[in-house]
N, C-alpha and C positions, 0 to 999 in steps of 0.2 A: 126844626132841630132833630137830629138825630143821635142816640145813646149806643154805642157799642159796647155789648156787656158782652167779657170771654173770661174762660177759666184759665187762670195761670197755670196751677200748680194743684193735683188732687186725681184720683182717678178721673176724671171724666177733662182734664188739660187739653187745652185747645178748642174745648165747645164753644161756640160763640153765637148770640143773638143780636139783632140790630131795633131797635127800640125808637119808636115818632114818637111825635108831640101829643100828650094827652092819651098817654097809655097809665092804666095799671095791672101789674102784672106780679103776682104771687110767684113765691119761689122756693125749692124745697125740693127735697127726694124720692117722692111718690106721684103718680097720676094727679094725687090731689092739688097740686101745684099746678100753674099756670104754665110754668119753663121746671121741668123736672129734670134734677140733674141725678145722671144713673150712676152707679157706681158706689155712693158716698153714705154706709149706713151712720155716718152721725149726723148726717144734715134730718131735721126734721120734716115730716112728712110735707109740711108749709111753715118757711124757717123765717122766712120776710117778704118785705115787699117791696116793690120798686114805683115810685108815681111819675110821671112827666109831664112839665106844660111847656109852652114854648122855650124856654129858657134854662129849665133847672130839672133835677131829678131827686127827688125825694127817697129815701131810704127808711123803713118802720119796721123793727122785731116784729116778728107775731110768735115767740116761742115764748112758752110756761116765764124761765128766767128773763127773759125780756131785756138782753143784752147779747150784741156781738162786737167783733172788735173792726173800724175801720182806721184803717194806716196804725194798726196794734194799739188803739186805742175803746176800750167800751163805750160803746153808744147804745141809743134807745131808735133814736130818733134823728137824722142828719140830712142835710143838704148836702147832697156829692158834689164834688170836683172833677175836676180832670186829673185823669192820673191816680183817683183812688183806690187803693187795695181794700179790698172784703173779705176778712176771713170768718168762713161760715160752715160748721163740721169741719170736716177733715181736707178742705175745699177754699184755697185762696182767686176771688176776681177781682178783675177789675175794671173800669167804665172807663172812659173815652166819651168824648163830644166832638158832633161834627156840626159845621154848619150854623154856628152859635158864639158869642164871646164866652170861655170859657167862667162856671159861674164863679165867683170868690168866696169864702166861710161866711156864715152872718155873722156878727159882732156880737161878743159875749154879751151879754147884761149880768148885772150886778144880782149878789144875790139880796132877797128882801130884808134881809134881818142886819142889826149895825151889829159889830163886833171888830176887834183891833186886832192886827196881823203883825206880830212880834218876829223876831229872830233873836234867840237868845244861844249863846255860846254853840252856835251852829247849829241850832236846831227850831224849825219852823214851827211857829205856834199861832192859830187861832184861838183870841180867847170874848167870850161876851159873859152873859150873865143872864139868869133866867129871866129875869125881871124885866131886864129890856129887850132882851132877845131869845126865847126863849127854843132849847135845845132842839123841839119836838117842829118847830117854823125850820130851823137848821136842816134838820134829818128828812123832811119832807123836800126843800130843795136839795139837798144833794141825791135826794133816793131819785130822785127823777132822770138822772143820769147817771146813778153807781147805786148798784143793788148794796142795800143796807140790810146788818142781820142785829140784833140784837141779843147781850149774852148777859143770862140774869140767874143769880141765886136767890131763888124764892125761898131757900129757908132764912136766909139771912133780912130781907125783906118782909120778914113772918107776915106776908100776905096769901090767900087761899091761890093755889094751883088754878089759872085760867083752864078753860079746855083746851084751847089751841095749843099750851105747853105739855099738857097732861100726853098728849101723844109723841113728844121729842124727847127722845132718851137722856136721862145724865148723863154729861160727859164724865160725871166724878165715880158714876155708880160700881166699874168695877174696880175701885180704889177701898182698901181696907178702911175701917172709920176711923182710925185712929188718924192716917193720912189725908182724908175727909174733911175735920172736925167741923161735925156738924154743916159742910156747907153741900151744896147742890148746883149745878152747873148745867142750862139748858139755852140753846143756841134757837132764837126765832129769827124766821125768814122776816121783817120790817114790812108792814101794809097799813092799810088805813084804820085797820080793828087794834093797830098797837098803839096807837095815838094817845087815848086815855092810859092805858097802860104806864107808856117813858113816864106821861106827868107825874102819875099815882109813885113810882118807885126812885124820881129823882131826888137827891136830898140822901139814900138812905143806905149810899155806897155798896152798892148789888148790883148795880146797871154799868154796862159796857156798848159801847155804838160801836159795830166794825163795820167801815166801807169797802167791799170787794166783789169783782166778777168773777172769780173762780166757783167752783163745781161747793156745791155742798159737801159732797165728799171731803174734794181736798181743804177747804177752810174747816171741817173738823177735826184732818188729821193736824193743821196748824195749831189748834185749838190744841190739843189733845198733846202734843211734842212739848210746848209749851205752858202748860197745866200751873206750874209754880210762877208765874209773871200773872197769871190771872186769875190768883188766888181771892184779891179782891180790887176794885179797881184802883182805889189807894194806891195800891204797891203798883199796878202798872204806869201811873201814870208818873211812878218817879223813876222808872226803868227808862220811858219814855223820855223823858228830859237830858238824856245822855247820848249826845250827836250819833247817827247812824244807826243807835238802839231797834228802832219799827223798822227799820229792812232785813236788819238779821235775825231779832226775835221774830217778823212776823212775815214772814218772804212773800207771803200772797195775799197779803193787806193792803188797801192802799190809803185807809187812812182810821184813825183812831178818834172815838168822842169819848172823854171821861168827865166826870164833877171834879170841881177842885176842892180845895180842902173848907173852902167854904163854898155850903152848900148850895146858896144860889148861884154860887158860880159855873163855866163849864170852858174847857180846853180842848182843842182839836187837833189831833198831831196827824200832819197829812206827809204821805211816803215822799221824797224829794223829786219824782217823777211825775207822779198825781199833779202839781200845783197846776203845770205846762199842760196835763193833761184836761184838768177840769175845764182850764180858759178855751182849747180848743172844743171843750163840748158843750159851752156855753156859758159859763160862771167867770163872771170877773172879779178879783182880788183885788184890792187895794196893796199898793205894794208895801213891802214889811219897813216897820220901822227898828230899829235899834234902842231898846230903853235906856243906855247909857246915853246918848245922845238927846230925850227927850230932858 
């Protein structure tokens, strides 16, 4: 089998590589890469990587965020296609197979934790409960394919300041205290040191799950434009409940976790684009039911 990897579109348009069986090959903007594409100062020095066995081609981030987008969707982690577009920096390719039956997607799997997949007055709701499902098993399968950030008012949690927050600025800090009251607003990137954390502050309406691949940058100016929807999570998640609400309050989100009004419970409002997107990167959803029907 053979892999034709060429550049569509990007400075360096028209490059092309031809790729056998049981190669891997690093890829990226500098010497330091395997296949260095010139031209492209936002591709990472070593942006990804490409595997092949006889049949299939494998795709892996190796950048810090640990997400790019194939056929405009965020991945980590993917079995290529024929025909798939890579956008990577400022740098869209794409692969080709020769020689091979072209491969097909693998088949979602189901995510581990149970919870019930609503539709209410047009707007898509996942809902479980801590108890049986709990949030922190959620946010770990979805962070595996959608970088997760976490958005927490530790005053309001009157829990001490971890280190790792101690270094992300409040969003609220240059807001007068009157407009403030009393709370604090600080955006963590989601890893395995925030585990204990979700548990410790679920329950105590401070905690906010956003799922998004957008730049830190822009999901804080999102953050920041929006400041009055996530005042506390309460109020956003009644905001949320009003069809079309997370695409226009939150344009570079693609999906929202909050507690519901009882505390062991918890709701997921995922963008209406996301669902389609998830199953293609490997989550499968039960399809939604209707509670007037049930």
């Amino acid at each position: 089998m053979f892999v034709v990897f060429h550049v569509r579109s990007g400075p360096a348009a028209g490059w092309r590589r031809r790729l056998s069986s049981h190669q891997t090959v690093k890829v990226g903007g500098t010497e330091w890469a395997d296949l260095a594409i010139p031209g492209d100062p936002r591709l990472a020095p070593v942006h990804f990587q490409l595997q092949t066995d006889d049949a299939s081609c494998r795709l892996e981030v190796l950048t810090a965020d640990g997400t790019m987008l194939v056929n405009g969707q965020p991945v980590r982690k993917r079995v290529l296609c024929h025909g798939d577009r890579i956008q990577a920096g400022g740098t869209e390719f794409q692969v080709e197979f020769e020689g091979v039956e072209h491969p097909q997607p693998e088949a979602p799997r189901p995510l581990r934790i149970s919870f019930k997949r609503r539709r209410v007055a047009g707007v898509e709701i996942l809902r479980g409960t801590k108890r049986a499902s709990p949030p922190m098993e959620l946010l770990e399968d979805v962070a595996r394919i959608q970088p997760a950030w976490l958005l927490v008012d530790f005053r309001r949690a009157g829990v001490p300041l971890p280190a790792e927050a101690d270094r992300v600025p409040d969003l609220l800090a240059t807001l007068p205290e009157p407009l403030r009251r009393g709370r604090s607003l600080r955006c963590l990137r989601y890893g395995c040191q925030q585990v204990g954390l979700v548990g410790q502050l679920w329950g105590r309406d401070c905690l906010t799950c956003l799922f998004s691949s957008a730049t830190e940058e822009r999901l804080t100016k999102t953050i920041r434009d929006s400041l009055a929807a996530f005042g506390r999570p309460g109020f956003l998640r009644s905001q949320l409940h009003e069809d079309g609400r997370l695409s226009r309050l939150l344009p570079s989100i693609a999906a929202v976790l909050v507690e519901t009004t009882d505390p062991e419970g918890w709701e997921l409002f995922p963008n209406p684009d996301i669902v389609a997107a998830w199953t293609n990167l490997g989550l499968a959803l039960p399809d939604p039911q209707d509670p007037a029907g049930e």
